[in-house]
C-alpha positions as protocol buffer text, in pm:
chain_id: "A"
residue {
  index: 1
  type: UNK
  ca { x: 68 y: 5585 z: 3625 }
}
residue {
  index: 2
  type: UNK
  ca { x: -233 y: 5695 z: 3783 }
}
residue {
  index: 3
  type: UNK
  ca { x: -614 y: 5522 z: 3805 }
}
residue {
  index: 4
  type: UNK
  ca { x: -901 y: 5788 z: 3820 }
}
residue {
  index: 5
  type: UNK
  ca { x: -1261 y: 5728 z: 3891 }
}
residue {
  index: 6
  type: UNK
  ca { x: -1573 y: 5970 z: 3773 }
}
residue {
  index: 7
  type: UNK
  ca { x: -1894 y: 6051 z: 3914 }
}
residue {
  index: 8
  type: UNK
  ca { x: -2077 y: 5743 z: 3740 }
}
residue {
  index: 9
  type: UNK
  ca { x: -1908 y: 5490 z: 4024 }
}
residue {
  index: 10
  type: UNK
  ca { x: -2180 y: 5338 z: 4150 }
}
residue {
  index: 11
  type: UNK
  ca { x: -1980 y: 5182 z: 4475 }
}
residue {
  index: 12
  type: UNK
  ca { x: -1994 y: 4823 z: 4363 }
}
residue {
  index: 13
  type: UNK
  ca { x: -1669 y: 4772 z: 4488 }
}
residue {
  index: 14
  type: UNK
  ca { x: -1542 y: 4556 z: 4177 }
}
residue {
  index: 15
  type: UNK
  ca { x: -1229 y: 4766 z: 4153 }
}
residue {
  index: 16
  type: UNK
  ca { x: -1140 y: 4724 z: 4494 }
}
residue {
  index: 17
  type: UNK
  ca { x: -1193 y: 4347 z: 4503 }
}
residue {
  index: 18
  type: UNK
  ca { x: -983 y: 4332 z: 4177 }
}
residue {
  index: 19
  type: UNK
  ca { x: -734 y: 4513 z: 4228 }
}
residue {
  index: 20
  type: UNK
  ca { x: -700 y: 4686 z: 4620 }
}
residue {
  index: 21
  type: UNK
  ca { x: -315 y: 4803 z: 4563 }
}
residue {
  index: 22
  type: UNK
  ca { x: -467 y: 5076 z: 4334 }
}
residue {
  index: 23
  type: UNK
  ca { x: -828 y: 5119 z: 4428 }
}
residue {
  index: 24
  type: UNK
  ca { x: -994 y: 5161 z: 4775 }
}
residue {
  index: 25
  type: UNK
  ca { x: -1330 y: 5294 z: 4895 }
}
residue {
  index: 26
  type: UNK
  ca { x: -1387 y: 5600 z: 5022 }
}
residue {
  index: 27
  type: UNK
  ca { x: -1563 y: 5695 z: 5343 }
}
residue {
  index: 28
  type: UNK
  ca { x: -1815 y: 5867 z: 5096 }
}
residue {
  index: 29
  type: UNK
  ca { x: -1876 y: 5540 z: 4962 }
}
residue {
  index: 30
  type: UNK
  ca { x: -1732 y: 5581 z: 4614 }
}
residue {
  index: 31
  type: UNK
  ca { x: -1396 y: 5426 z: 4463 }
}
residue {
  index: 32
  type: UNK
  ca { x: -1071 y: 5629 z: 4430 }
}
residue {
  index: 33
  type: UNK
  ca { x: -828 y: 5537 z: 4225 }
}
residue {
  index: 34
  type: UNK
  ca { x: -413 y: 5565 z: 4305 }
}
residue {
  index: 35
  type: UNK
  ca { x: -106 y: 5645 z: 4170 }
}
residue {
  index: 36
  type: UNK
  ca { x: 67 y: 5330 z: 4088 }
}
residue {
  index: 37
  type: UNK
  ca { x: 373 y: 5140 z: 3919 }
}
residue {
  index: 38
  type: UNK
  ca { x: 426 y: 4948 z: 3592 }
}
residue {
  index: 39
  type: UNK
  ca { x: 406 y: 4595 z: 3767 }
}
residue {
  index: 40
  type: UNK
  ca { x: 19 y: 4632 z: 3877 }
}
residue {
  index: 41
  type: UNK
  ca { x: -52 y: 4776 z: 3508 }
}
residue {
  index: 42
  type: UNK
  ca { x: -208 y: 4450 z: 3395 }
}
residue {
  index: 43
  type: UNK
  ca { x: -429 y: 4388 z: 3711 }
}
residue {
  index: 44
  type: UNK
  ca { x: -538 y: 4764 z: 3716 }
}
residue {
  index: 45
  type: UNK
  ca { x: -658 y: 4759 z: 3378 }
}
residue {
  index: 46
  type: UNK
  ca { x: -860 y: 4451 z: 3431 }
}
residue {
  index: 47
  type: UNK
  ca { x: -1031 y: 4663 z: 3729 }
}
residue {
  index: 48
  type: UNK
  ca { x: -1109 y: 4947 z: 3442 }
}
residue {
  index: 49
  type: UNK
  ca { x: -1246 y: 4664 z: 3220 }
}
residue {
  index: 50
  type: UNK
  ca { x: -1436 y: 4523 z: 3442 }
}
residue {
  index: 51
  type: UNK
  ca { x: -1639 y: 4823 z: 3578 }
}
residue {
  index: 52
  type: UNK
  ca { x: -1984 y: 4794 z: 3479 }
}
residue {
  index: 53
  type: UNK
  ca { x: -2054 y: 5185 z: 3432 }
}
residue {
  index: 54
  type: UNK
  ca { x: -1696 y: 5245 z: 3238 }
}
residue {
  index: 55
  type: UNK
  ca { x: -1600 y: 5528 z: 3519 }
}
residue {
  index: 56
  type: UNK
  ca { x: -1226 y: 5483 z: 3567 }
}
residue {
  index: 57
  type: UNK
  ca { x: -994 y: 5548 z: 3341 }
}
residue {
  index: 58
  type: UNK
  ca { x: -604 y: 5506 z: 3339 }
}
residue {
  index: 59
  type: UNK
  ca { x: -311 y: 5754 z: 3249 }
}
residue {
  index: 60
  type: UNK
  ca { x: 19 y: 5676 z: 3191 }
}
């Protein structure tokens, strides 16, 4: 699976907090999202769901 974020991350950092196996920030400030197993699906998605500006999405 892999966790994508788009240009409307405004660098809160809530993915990261949530869910730092699959999302880090970037030294430009923004999120990136990771390729990732099955077993962080759950906590992954809740990052996704929680972002207040909808920008990452999730492919499996």
């Amino acid at each position: 699976m892999t966790a994508t974020v788009n240009e409307n991350c405004i660098s809160c950092g809530l993915c990261a907090g949530t869910c730092p196996e699959v999302f880090h920030m970037g030294e430009d400030g923004f999120a990136h999202g990771s390729e990732f197993g099955s077993e962080l699906l759950d906590v992954a998605q809740q990052a996704r769901d929680g972002c207040p500006v909808s920008a990452i999405s999730i492919e499996e």
